[in-house]
N, C-alpha and C positions, 0 to 999 in steps of 0.2 A: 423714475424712482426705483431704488434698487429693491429685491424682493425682499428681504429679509426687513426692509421698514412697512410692509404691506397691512402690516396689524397696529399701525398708526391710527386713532381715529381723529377724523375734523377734515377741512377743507384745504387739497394739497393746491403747492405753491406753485404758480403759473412755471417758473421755472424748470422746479420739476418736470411740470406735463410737456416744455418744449423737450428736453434735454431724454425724452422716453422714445414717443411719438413722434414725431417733427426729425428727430436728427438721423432713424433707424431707415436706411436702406429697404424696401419689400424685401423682403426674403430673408431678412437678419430679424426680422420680432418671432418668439416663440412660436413652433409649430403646432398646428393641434396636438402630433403626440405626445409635445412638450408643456401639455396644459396641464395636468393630473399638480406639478410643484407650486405650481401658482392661483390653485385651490385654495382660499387661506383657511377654510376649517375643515373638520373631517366631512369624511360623503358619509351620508344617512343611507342605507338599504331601501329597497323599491320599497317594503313593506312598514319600515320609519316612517317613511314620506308618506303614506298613505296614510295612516294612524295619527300621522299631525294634523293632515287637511282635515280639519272637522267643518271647512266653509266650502258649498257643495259646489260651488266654482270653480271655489283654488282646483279640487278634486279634479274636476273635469277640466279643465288646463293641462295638470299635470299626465292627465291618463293621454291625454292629444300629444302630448308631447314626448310620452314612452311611445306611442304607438309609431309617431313619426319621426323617431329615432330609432325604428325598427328597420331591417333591410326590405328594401322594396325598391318599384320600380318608382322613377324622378319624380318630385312633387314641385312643381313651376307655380308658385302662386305671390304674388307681389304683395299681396294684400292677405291671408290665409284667414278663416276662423278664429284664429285665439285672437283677435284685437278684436273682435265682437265679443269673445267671448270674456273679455276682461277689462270690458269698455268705463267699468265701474272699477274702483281701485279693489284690489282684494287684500284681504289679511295674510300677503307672505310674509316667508320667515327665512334668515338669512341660508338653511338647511337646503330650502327649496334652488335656490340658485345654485349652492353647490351641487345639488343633484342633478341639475340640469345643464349646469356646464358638464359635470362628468361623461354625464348621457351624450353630448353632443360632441366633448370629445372621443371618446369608444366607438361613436355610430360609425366614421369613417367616409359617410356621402355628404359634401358639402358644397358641390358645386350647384345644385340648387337653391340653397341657401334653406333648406328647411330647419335646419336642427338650430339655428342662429333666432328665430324670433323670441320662442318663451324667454331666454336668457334674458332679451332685451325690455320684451316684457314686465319680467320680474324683478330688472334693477331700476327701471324708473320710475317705480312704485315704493321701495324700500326704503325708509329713514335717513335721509344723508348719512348718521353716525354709521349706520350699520353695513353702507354701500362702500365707505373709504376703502375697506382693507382688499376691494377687490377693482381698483382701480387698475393694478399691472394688468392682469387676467386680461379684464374689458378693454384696457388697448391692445391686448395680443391679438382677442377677436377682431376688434376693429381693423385690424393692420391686415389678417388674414382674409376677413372681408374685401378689404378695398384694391390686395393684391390677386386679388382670386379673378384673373380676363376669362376665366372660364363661364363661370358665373353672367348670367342673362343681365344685360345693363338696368332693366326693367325692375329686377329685383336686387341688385346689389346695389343702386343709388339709395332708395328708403332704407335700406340695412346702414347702410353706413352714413344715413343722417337720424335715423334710432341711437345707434352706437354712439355717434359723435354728440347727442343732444343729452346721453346720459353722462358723458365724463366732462358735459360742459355744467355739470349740478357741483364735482367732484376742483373745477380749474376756475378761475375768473377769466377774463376777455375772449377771444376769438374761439368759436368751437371748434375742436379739432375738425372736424368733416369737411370744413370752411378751410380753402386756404392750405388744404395739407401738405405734407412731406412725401407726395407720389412721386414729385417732378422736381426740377430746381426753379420754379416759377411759381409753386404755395409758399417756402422759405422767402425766394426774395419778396415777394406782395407784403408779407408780414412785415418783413425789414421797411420794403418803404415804407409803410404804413407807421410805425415805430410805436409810439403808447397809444394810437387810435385803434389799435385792437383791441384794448379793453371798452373802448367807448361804446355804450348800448345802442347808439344812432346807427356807427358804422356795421356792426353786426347785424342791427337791424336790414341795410338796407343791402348788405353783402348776403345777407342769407334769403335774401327777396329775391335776387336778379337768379339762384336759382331755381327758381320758381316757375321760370317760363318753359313752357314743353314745346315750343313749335317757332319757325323761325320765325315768323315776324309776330309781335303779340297784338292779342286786340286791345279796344280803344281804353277797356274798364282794366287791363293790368297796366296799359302805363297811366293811367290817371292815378293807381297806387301807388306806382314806379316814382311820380313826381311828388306825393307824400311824405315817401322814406328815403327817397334819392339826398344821399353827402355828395355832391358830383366833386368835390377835392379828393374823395375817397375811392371814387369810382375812377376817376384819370389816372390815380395812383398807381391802383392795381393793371389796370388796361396797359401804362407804361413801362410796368414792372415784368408784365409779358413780352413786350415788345424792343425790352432792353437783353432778357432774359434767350429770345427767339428759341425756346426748343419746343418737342412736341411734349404735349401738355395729353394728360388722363381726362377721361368721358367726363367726371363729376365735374374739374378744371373748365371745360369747355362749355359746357353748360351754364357754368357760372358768366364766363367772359362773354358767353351770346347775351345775357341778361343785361351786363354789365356794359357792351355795346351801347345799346336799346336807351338805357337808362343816365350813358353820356350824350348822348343824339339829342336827348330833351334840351343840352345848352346848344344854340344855333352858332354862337365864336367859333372864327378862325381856326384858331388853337385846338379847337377838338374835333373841327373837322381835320387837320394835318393828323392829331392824332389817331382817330377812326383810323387814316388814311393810310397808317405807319402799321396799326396792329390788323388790317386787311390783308398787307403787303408779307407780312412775317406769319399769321394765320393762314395763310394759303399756299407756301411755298412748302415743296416735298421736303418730306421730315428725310435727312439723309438720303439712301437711295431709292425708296420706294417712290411711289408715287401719290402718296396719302399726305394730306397738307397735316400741318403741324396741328392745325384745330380744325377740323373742317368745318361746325357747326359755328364758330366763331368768323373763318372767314367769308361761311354763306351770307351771316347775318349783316358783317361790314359791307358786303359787297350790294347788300339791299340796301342798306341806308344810306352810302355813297352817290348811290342816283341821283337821290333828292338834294344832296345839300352840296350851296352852292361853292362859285370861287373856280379855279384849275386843280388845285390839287387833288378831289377825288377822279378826274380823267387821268392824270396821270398815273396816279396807283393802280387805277383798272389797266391802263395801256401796262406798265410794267409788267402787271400780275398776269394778264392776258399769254404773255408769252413764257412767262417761269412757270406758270403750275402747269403739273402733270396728271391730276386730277381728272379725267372726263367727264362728272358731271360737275365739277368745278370752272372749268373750261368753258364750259356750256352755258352757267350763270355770269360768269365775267361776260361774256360774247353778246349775250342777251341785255345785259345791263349798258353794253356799251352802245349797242345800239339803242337801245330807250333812251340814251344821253344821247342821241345826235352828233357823238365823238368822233371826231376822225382822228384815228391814234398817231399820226405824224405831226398833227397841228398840239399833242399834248407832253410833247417832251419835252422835258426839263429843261432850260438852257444853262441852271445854277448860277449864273450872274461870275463866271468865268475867271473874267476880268478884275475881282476885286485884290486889295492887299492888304496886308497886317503890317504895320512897323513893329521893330521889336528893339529893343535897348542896344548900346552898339552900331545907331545907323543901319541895322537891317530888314530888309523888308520877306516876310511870309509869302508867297506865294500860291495857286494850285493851279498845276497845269496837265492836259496830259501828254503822254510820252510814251510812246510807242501803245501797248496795249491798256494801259490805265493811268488813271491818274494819282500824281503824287505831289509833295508839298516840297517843295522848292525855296530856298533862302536865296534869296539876289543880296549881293551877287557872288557867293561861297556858293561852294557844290552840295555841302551836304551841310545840318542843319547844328549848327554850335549848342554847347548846353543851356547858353543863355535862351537862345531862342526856342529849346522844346518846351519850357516853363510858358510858350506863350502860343505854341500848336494843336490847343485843341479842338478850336474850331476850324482852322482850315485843315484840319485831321478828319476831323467832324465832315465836312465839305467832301473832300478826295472821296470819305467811304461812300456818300452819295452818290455822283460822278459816276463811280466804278460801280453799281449796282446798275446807272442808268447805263452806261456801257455795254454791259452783259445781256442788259434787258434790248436795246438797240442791234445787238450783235446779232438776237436769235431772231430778231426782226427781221433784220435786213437777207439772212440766210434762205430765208421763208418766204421771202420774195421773189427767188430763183423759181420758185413752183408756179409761181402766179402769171400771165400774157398781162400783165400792167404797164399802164403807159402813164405819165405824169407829161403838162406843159412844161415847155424847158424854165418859162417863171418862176415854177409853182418847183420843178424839183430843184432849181437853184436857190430859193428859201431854204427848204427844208430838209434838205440832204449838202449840198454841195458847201453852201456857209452858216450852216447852225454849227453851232461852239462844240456840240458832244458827238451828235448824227455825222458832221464832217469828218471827222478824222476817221470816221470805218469807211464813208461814202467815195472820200479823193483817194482810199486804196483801194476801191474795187473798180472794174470794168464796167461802163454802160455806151450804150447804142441812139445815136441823135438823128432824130429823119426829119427835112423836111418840107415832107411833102407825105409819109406813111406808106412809105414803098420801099425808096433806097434810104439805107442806116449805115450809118456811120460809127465805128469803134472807138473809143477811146479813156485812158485812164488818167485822169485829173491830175492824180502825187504827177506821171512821169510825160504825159503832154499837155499839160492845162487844159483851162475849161473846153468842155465840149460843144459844139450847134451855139443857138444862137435864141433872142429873142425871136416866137413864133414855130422854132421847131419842137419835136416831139422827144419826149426820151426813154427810155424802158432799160432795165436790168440785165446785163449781155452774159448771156448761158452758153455753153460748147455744144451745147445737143443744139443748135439752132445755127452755129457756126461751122465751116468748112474746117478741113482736117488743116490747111499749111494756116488761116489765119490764127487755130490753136497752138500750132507751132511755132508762129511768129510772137504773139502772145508771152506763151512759155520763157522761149529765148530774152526779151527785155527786161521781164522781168526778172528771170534768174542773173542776167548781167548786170542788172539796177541793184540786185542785192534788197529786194522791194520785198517785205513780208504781207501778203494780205491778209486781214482780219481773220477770215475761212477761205477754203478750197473755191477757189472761180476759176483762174485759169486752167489749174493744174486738176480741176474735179473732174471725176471719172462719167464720163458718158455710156449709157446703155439704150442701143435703139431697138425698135420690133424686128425679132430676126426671123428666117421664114419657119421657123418650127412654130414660135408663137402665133407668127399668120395662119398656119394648119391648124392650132388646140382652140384659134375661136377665141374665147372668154375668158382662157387660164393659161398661166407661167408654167413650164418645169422648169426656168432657169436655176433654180437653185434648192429643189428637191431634191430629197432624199440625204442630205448633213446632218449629221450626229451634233447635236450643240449642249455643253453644258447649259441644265434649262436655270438655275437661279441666274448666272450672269448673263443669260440673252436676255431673260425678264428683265431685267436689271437695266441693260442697253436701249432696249425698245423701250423701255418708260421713259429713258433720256432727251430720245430722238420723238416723244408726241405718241408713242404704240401704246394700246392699251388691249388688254388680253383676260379673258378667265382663267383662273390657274386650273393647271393640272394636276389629278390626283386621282387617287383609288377608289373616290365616288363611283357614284351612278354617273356616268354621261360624263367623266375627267379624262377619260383616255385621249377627249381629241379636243384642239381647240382653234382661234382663230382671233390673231391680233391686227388691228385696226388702226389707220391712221388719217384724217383726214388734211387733204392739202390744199390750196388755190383758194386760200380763204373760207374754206367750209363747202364747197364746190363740188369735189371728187373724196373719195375717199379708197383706198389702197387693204388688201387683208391679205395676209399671211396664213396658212392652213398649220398647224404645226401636232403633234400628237408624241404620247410617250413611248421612249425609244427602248424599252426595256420595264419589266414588273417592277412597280412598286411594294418592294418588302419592308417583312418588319425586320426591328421594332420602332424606327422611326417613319418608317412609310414615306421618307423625303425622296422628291422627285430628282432622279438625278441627274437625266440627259433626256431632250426631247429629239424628235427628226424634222425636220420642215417638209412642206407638200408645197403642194397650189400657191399662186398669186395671182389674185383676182384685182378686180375693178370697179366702180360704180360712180354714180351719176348721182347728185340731189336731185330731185324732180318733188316739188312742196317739203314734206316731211319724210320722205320717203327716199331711200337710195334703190337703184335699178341697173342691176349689172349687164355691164356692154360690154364687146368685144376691145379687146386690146387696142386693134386700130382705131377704134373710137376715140383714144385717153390721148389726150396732149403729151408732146413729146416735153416737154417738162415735167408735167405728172410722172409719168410712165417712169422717166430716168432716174426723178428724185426718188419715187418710193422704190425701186430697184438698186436702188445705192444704199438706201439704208438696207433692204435686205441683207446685201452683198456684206455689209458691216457688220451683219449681225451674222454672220457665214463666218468672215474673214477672222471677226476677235472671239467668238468665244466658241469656234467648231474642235472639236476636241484636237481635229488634224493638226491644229497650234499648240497643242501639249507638249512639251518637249520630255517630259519623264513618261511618257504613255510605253515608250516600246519597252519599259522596264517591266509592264504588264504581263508579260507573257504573251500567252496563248488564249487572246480575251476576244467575244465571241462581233466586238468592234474594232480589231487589229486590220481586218482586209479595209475599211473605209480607211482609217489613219494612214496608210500606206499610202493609198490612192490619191486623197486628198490631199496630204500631209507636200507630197511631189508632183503634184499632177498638173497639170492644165492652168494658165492664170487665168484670175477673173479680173474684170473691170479695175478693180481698184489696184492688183496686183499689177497691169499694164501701167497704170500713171508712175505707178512707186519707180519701174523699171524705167520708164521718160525721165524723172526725177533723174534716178541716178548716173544717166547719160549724161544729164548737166553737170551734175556733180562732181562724180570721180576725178576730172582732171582738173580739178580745184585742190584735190585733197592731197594728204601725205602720202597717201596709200595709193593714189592714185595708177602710179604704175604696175601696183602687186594686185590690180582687179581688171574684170573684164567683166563681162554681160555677154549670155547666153542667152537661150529661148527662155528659160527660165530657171536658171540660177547666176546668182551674183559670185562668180569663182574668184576666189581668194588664194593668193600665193603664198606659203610660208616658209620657214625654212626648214621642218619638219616635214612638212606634208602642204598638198594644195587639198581648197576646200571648197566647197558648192553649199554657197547659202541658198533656200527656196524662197523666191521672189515675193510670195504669196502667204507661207505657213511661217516664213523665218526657218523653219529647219534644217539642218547642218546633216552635211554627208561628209566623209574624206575618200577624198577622190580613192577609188574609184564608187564604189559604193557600200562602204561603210557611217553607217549612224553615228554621230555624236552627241553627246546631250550636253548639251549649256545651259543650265537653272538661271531662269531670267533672273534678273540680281543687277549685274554689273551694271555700272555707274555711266549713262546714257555717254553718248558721243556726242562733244559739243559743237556740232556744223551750223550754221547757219542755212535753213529751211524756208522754201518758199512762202510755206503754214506752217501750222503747227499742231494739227489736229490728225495727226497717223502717228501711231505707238506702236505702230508693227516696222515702218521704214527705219524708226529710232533704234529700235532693235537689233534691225541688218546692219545698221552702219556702225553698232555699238558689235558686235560678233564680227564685221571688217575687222574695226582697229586691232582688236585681240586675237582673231587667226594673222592675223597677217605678221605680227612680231609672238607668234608662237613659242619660239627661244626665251621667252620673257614670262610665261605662263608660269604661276606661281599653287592656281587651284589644285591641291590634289587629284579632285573626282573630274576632271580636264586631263591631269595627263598621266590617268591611269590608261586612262581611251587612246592618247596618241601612241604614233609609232616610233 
């Protein structure tokens, strides 16, 4: 409602309240300083106000509320005095709210949320007629409320269902604080919802489900739950998240753990799938962090999943198991899955593959997949005629499935490299070699058949068919456990088969105990002491399963130590890492850390128990040294390619060093790779391989890419800077998971026809 109608009295039009509230961005509603305009009468002086209160109440409200709108130190109280002290209605007057808005806009401290109750106070008391004209006001506070993450959750949820319960006096249907406009998941709930937001049932029982403070509730809130439960209202909104998939505000989440709980009362199919769906989207990382979209939402699905029957809660928990990044999320998936007696191979989806759609025309729909995902196919045209997308939304619908279980399969089967698992060649030909989804990553990777569990046998399903036989054994074939020429042999077939595997197996980088680590005992220096930008390692290690405390200018932030466990919860792997440089102001953001130590441990009951290196299985050992190495390789500054522009920065001796130096494990594979490669390519004759650089021939200059950093020299040793940018080289890759090898072979094609360079800040640098 715009402000200049603010002196309207009577009850405003729902529309209104959406088109204020609900449409405005956080950060776009009036700021406190910008409250004084939207005051609608004058402010009365401390000593007006005082000379009005002839009710010895009001009095004492008002004086508690000069006092605590004075500067002081934080007042944390959820619940304060003045709702004792005004428990009975008192005789305000509309004078009083303006003064006490005033007050609380001037005060200036508000992330406690003190100076916000009397306001709240004194408008749910007051006259409707005489509350209307301060309805913009009360949703700026409310907006300011609800955007304020500063603000302790304890006391900003009761503020802004005060606030939301007064302007639902002032709107008819849904109360603002229900349902709101934080997220793009309060908008859409409402829409599904459509005219049952005015209905008193569904408010009812939508303002119920947040109600519950804990995750699972006891027996006396759902026996109310199934009082005021609309369960058409409740799937609504549950779907409306789940269509919606973003991360959702604390007040949101709270509601949706309620609203869980209180669709779980129906025992149908249908609401088990959907539990099942809004587990799966509640629990995955919001973006790149590692914080699920809802956490409190997807603990709660993931409790009620246990109990109810069918396959589809094991299969959510097996998917979710390996997408969240979560550690104590992680922990309850894991826990849940085993009180299910699941074995997460036996719960993957098969999606019934095989189905098809006719469509007008004689054509038939399809989904199949193809190469890395699956897509919807028209038999027998290539791609899919106008008539027939008017008839693909379900096997549209289908593919997006598929390809979630893909992904989710993918990280599976990767994670199994870590593991000494052995499956009957029966049981892994079920479940890997001819299931419809698990197949197509299983008959591209390598595995090993004995038998008798002695001698093993190699082989890769896509390029020699099935492997062993009824009665022998089979296990997942790693290079750390194989000889150097069978990795070579390896390599070679599959680079001549033109064979992409799902992830790195042949071509993954091995790291064994070398005799420095035999000396330190219990700890790595392989890869201490790297400068790393710390948000994008963070970043990396949440990817790869690492989780870490952040660092910062605390007490006790200087040093930390991120964690990964492997071998199914087995062993677990830490990284030492610490700030590389002072935290200044004024934003005190961390901006590069250094890595130390790599350590090891043991489960032993509930407890981990650090052992010597030699102790840790060479699969352990290699996988969690690889991911370190990754986290070196992509975000150590030595990869900056604009860094030497820095000057004289007091991190230029490591950039140098590392930037040229030495290759590590993964830089060794990149350089095998490109043995294969080069005399595949155009350029093949303008490159060679050194110890470690990829030299480039051009017809200005020759050039030395570093195997390792990607960084660019001109022969002899001149720096060039190429701003990562350019448009990848389209080679065909054994994988597809190195964006540093993309890189070198993207800086190949472009040194190499140097004559053709068109960048300025390129060939200002040439000779």
């Amino acid at each position: 409602m715009p402000v200049e109608n603010r002196h309207s009295v009577g009850r405003v039009r729902e529309d209104d309240f959406d088109n204020t509230f609900l449409s405005y961005p956080l950060g776009m509603m009036p700021a406190m300083d910008d409250w004084l305009p939207l005051i609608p009468g004058p402010i009365p002086g401390d000593r007006a106000v005082w000379k009005a209160a002839s009710d010895e109440r009001r009095l004492d409200a008002l004086r508690w509320h000069q006092a605590i709108t004075s500067p002081r130190r934080p007042y944390y109280a959820a619940i304060p005095p003045i709702y004792d002290m005004t428990a009975e209605p008192v005789p305000w007057h509309t004078g009083d709210l303006d003064w006490a808005l005033h007050a609380a806009a001037k005060c200036g401290s508000f992330y406690d949320g003190r100076v916000y109750h009397l306001p709240a106070v004194i408008a749910s008391q007051l006259p409707l007629d005489e509350l209307a004209p301060y309805q913009p006001i009360l949703q700026a506070v409310l907006s300011q409320i609800a955007g304020n993450r500063d603000m302790p959750l304890d006391i900003r949820r009761p503020l802004t269902e005060r606030y939301g319960q007064v302007l639902a006096r002032l709107a008819p249907g849904m109360p603002v604080h229900l349902l709101a406009g934080h997220d793009a998941f309060g908008p859409a709930a409402r829409r599904r919802l459509g005219a049952r937001v005015a209905d008193p049932a569904v408010i009812a029982a939508i303002g119920f489900a947040t109600t519950l403070s804990k995750l699972a509730p006891a027996k006396s809130w759902l026996r109310e739950a199934e009082a005021v439960n609309v369960p058409s209202a409740a799937r609504d909104v549950l779907a409306a998240f789940a269509d919606t998939a973003v991360t959702v505000w604390a007040d949101h989440d709270f509601l949706l753990r309620g609203l869980c709980w209180m669709a779980a009362l129906d025992p149908g199919d249908e609401t088990t799938a959907l539990l099942a769906r809004v587990a799966e989207v509640a629990g995955e990382p919001s973006g790149r962090s590692a914080d699920p979209r809802a956490s409190r939402t997807a603990a709660a699905a993931v409790e009620i999943l246990v109990d109810r029957p069918g396959d589809e809660p094991a299969r959510a928990l097996a998917r979710l198991s390996v997408t969240v990044r979560s550690k104590p999320l992680r922990n309850r998936v894991r826990a849940a899955i085993d009180r299910m007696g699941v074995d997460l191979e036996v719960a993957v989806e098969e999606h019934d593959l095989g189905r098809s759609w006719p469509t007008p025309g004689g054509h038939t729909l399809t989904v199949e997949i193809v190469g890395e995902k699956a897509v919807v196919l028209c038999r027998p045209l290539k791609s899919l005629p106008a008539a027939a997308r008017e008839h693909a939304a379900e096997p549209k619908a289908l593919a997006k499935q598929v390809n979630r279980t893909l992904a989710a399969e993918r990280v599976r089967l990767e994670d199994l490299l870590t593991q000494d698992r052995t499956w009957s060649w029966e049981t892994w030909h079920e479940r890997y070699l001819r299931h419809p989804v698990t197949g197509t990553i299983a008959r591209r990777l390598l595995w090993e058949a004995s038998p008798d569990g002695l001698s093993w046998k190699a082989g890769l399903p896509e390029l020699t068919g099935e492997l062993g036989g009824p009665g022998w054994t089979v296990r997942l074939w790693h290079p750390v456990l194989a000889g150097a020429a069978e990795v070579v042999s390896w390599r070679d077939q599959i680079t001549e088969a033109g064979l992409r595997q799902p992830f790195k197996q042949a071509f993954r980088e091995v790291y064994r105990l070398t005799p420095a680590e035999e000396q330190t005992g219990v700890y790595s220096n392989r890869f201490a002491a790297h400068i790393l930008r710390y948000r994008q390692a963070g970043t990396l290690m949440r990817v790869r399963g690492w989780s870490a405390p952040l660092l910062g200018s605390w007490d006790g932030g200087s040093h930390s130590s991120a964690t990964r466990e492997l071998a199914a919860g087995t062993w677990q792997a830490s990284l030492e890492h610490m700030l590389a440089d002072r935290v200044a102001p004024p934003n005190y953001q961390v901006e590069y850390c250094t890595t130390d130590q790599v350590r090891f441990a043991r489960r032993e009951g509930r407890r981990w128990h650090e052992v010597a290196l030699a102790e840790v299985p060479p699969r352990v050992l290699s996988e969690a040294m690889r991911d370190v190495d990754l986290f070196v390789g992509v975000t150590s500054i030595a990869a900056d390619d604009a860094w030497a522009d820095r000057g004289d920065h007091p991190f230029g001796g490591y950039w140098q060093s590392a930037g040229f130096g030495e290759l590590t494990g993964a830089a060794e594979v990149r350089r095998d790779v490109l043995a294969r490669l080069l005399p595949r390519l155009a350029i093949g004759s303008r490159c060679e391989l050194t110890e470690r650089f990829l030299r480039v021939r051009g017809t200005r200059a020759s050039y030395l890419i570093h195997l390792g950093s990607g960084n660019v020299l001109i022969e002899p040793n001149a720096y060039l800077c190429i701003v990562a940018g350019q448009r990848p080289a389209r080679v065909a890759l054994p994988f597809d998971d190195d964006e540093r090898l993309s890189l070198i072979l993207s800086k190949a094609f472009l040194l190499a026809a140097d004559d053709k360079i068109t960048d300025r800040s390129i060939l200002r640098q040439l000779p």
